[in-house]
N, C-alpha and C positions, 0 to 999 in steps of 0.2 A: 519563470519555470526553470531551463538549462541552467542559468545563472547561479544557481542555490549550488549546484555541483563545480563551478568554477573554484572561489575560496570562498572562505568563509568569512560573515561580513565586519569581524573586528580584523581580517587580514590574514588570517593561516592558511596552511595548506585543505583543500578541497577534496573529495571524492575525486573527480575526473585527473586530475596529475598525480593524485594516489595511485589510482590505479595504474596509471599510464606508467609511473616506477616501478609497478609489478611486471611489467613484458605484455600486459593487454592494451587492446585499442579500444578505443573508448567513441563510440557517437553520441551527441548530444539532440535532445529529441526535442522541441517545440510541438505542440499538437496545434494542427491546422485551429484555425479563427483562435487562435489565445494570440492578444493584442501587445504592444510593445509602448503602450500610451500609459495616462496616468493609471492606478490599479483603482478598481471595481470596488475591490474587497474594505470593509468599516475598519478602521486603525483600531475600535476595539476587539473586533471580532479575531486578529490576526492575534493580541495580546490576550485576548481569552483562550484562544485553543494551541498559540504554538511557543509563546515565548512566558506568559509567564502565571502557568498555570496554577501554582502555588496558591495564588490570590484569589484564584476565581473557582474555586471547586466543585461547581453548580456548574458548569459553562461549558460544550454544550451540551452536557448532560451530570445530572447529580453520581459524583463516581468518587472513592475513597482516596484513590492514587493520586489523585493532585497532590493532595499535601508532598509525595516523595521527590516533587521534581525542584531539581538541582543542577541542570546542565546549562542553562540559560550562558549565554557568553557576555551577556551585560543585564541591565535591571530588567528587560524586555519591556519596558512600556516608553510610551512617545517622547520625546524629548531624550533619549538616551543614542547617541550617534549609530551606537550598534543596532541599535533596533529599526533606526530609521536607512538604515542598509536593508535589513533585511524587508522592510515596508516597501522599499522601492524595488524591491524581486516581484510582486502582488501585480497581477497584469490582468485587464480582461478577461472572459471567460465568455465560451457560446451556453449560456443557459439552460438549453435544450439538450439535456446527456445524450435522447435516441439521436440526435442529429451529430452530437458531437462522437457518440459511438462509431457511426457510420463513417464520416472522416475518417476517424484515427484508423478505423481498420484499413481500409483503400492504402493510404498513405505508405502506413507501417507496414504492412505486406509487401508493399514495391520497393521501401525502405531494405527489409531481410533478403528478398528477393536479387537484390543487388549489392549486399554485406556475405550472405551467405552466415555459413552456420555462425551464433551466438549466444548469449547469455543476456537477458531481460532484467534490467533494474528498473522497478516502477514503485512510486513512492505516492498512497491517500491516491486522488482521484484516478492517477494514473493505472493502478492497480489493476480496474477494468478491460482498459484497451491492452493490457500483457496478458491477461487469458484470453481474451478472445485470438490473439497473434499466434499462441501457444496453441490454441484451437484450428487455426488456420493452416499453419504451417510447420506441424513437430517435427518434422524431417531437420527443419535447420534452427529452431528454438530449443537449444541443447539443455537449457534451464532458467528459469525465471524464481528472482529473489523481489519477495513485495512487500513491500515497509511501509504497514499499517495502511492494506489498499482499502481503497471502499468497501463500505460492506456493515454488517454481519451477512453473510450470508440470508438471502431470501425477503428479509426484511431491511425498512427504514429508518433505521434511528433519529439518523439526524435529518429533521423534516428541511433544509436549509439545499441539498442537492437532488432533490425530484424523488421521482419516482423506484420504487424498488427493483432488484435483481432476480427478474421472475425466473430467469434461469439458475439461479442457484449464486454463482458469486458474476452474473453479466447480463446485461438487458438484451443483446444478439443471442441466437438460440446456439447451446452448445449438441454436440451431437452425443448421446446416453444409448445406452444399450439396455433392456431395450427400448428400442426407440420411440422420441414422444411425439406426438403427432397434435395433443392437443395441449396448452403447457398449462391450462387449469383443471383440464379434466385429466389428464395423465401424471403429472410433476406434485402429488401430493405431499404435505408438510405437516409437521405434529411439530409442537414447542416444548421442550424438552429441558427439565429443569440443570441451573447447575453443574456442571459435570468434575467440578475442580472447588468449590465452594465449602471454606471452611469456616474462612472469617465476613462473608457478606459481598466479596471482593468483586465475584463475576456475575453475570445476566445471565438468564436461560439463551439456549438457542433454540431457532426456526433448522431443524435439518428435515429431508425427504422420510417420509413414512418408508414403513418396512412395507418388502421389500425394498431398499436401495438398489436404483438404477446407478449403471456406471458411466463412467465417463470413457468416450473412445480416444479421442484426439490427445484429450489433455492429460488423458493417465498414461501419455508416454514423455511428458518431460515432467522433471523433478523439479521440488517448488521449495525455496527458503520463504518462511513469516518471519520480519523480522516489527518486534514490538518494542516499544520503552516501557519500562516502568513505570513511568506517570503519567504517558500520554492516557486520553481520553479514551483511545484505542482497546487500553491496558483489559479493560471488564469482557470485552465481548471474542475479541481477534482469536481465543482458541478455536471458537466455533466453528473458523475456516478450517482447521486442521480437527475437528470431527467429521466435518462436509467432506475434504478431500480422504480422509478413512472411509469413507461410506462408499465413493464414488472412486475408488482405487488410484487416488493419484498419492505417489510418494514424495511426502511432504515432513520437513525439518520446521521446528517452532525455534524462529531464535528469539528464544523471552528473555530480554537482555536483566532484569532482574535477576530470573532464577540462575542467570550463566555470571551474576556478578558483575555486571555491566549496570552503577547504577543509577537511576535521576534522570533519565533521559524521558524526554518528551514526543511532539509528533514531529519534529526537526531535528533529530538524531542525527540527520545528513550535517548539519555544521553547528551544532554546539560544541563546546566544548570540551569531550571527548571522541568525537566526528570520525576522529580517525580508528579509534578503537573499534567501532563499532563496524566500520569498513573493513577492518584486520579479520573479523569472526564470518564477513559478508564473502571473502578471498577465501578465508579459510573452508568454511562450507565448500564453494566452486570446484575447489580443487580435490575435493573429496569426493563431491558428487557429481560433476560433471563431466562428460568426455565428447572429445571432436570437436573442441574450440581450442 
């Protein structure tokens, strides 16, 4: 997990001492039960979705943008030393997301509670437990930057991580105004074709029927997406940023494509441009963040 922010696995500099030469402190976050043993995860499954998606364009889902990825730091498939770095990052996992939700909240609040005000970087699964933290505790969650978090929004794409986000982008209930009481009778959803589709590229989204409820907690910290261009991510991640238009949270889309940033995949964090992509994640912070 942390390890992926250390360096990078053919040896470059990392996220976490990136940052740390920018003047910020840095925690590095383990989520309660993810194991330090051999990894869970199929050595194809890790070379179908993060390292070298080129090849597998179907994988885990039929999407156009594979072809554009180009960031890979070596061939990404088994026998290539770099890759078998980043295979040995691939750690256990507690299965059960509602169990695993409930940890990482507990943890992570005593975590801020004891850090005081910051800034949330949560990367694919993690994505969940920084809304719900940002849900918890806006007062000292000054901003959260999410790189390709779980999701679309409401629904399950990828049948491989459970059950969907009946709350919208989190399975713990978020607080909306007004307020829901029943989240299948109140929390209504319409599927909504498209909204950016010219060449084939995107999915519809799941966002809430009109009238949109809002968000209370979470529409007071600001929120970077940050996408790759090829990741899998690539078709659906606007969705989140029509979800948080609806539900009032002030949200930044860093589509590293449309910003010129290109070939990047769902490990953006240490391929090879890692750093850049970190440079745009600083840049945002300090634009939009204040009190850290």
């Amino acid at each position: 997990m942390s390890t992926n922010l250390l360096n990078t696995p053919d040896g470059r500099q990392g996220w976490a001492s990136y940052i740390l030469t920018k003047g910020f402190t840095v925690y590095l976050i383990d989520p309660p039960q993810r194991g330090r043993t051999v990894a869970s995860t199929p050595v194809t499954y890790v070379e179908q979705i993060s390292t070298a998606l080129e090849k597998f364009p179907n994988i885990p889902i039929p999407y156009a943008q594979a072809s554009l990825y180009t960031q890979s730091p070596g061939t990404g498939l088994r026998g290539d030393p770099i890759f078998d770095q980043i295979y040995a990052t691939q750690v256990p996992l507690q299965l059960d997301p509602n169990i695993s939700d409930r940890l990482v909240k507990k943890a992570l609040n005593a975590l801020i509670d004891q850090v005081g005000a910051c800034v949330l970087i949560a990367r694919s699964q993690a994505g969940t437990y920084a809304w719900v933290a940002g849900e918890s505790t806006p007062e000292l969650v000054k901003g959260i930057v999410a790189i390709e978090p779980e999701g679309p929004p409401f629904v399950q794409l990828l049948g491989r991580w459970g059950q969907a986000r009946m709350d919208g982008v989190t399975r713990l209930p978020l607080r909306y105004d007004p307020p829901v009481a029943n989240i299948t009778r109140d929390l209504k959803t319409v599927q909504l074709p498209p909204l950016l589709d010219k060449e084939g590229l995107y999915f519809p989204c799941t966002l809430q029927a009109s009238p949109a409820r809002k968000l209370v907690n979470l529409a007071k910290v600001p929120v970077a997406l940050v996408t790759g261009e090829a990741s899998y991510h690539a078709p659906y991640d606007y969705c989140f940023i029509e979800y948080f238009k609806q539900t009032g949270v002030e949200a930044t889309w860093l589509d590293m494509g449309r910003l010129g940033v290109r070939g990047n995949g769902h490990f953006s964090i240490l391929e090879k441009n890692n750093l850049v992509v970190a440079g745009l994640v600083l840049d945002w912070t300090r634009e939009h963040v204040r009190g850290v």
